[in-house]
C-alpha positions as a Markdown table, in Angstrom:
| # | Residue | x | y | z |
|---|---|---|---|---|
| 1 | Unk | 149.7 | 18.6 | 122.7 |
| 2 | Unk | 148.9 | 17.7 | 126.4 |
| 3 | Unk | 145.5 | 16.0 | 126.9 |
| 4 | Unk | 143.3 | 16.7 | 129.7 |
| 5 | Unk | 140.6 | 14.0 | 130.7 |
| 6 | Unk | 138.8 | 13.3 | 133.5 |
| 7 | Unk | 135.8 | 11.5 | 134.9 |
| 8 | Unk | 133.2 | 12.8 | 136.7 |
| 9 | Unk | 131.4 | 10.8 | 139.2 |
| 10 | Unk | 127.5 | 10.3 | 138.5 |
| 11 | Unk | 128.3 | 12.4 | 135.5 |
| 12 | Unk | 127.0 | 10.2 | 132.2 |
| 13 | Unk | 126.1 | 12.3 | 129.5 |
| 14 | Unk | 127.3 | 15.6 | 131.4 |
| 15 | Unk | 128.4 | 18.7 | 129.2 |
| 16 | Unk | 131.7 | 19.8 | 130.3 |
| 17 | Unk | 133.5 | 23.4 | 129.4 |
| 18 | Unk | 136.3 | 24.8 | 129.0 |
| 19 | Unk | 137.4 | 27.9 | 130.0 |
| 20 | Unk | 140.7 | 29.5 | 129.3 |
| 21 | Unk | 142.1 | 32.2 | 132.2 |
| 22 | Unk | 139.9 | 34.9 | 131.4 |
| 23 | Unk | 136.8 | 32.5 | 131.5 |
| 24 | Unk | 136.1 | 32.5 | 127.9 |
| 25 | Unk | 134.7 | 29.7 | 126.6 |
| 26 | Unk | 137.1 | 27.4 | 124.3 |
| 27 | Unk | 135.0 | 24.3 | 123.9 |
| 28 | Unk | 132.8 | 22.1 | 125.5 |
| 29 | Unk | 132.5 | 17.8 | 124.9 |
| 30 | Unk | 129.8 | 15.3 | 126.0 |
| 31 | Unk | 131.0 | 12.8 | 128.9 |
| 32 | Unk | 130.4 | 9.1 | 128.1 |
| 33 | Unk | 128.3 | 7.0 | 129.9 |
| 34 | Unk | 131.2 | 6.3 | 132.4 |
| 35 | Unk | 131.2 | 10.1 | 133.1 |
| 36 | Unk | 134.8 | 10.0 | 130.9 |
| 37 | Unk | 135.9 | 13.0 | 128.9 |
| 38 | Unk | 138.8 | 14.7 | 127.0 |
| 39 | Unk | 140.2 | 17.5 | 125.6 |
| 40 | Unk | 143.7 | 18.2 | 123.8 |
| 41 | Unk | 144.4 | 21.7 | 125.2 |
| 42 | Unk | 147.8 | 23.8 | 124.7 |
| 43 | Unk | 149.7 | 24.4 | 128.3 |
| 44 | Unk | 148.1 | 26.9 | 130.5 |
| 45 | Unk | 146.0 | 27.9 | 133.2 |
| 46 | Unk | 141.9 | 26.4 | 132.5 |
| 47 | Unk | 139.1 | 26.0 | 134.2 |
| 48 | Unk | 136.7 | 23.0 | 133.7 |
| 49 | Unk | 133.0 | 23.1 | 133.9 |
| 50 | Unk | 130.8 | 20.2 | 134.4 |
| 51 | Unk | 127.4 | 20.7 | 134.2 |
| 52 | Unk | 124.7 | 18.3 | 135.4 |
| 53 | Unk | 120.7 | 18.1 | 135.3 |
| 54 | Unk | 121.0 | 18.2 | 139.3 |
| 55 | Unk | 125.0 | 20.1 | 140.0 |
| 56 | Unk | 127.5 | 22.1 | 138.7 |
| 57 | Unk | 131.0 | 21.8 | 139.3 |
| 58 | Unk | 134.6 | 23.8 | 138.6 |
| 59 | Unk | 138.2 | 22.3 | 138.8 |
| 60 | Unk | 140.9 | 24.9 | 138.1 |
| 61 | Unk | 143.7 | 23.0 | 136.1 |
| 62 | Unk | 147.5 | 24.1 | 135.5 |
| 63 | Unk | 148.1 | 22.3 | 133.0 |
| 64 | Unk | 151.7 | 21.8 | 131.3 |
| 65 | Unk | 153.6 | 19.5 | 128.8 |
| 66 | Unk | 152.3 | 16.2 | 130.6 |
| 67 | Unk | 148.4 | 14.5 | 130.3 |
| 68 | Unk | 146.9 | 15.5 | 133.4 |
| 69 | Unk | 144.2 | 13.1 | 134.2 |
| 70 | Unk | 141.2 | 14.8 | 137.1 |
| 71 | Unk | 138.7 | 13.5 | 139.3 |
| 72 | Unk | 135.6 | 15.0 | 140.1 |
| 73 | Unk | 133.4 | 13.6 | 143.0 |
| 74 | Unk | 129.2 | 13.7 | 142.9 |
């Protein structure tokens, strides 16, 4: 199973979704205090939430048989 991780800049401790095509939630992790997260997800089309006390951001992700590693800036 694919992994999809990611870091999110200025994002320690950030809550971060995710949400299949239709936008229902599938599950949600804790970043680390690098702003690093993870999650194991089949291949598909997802959308990732980061939420921060001070911003929220959105990535749409295709993701397929490869680990697909994202960026997301302050």
């Amino acid at each position: 199973m694919p992994r999809l991780v990611g870091t999110i800049e200025n994002g320690a401790g950030a809550f971060v979704q995710l949400r299949d095509q239709d936008g229902d939630f599938v599950g949600e992790v804790r970043a680390d205090n690098d702003g690093n997260f993870a999650f194991y997800a089949i291949p598909g089309h997802w959308t990732v939430i980061c939420l921060t006390p001070n911003r929220r951001r959105e990535r749409v992700i295709d993701l397929g048989s490869d680990d697909i590693d994202i960026r997301l800036p302050a």
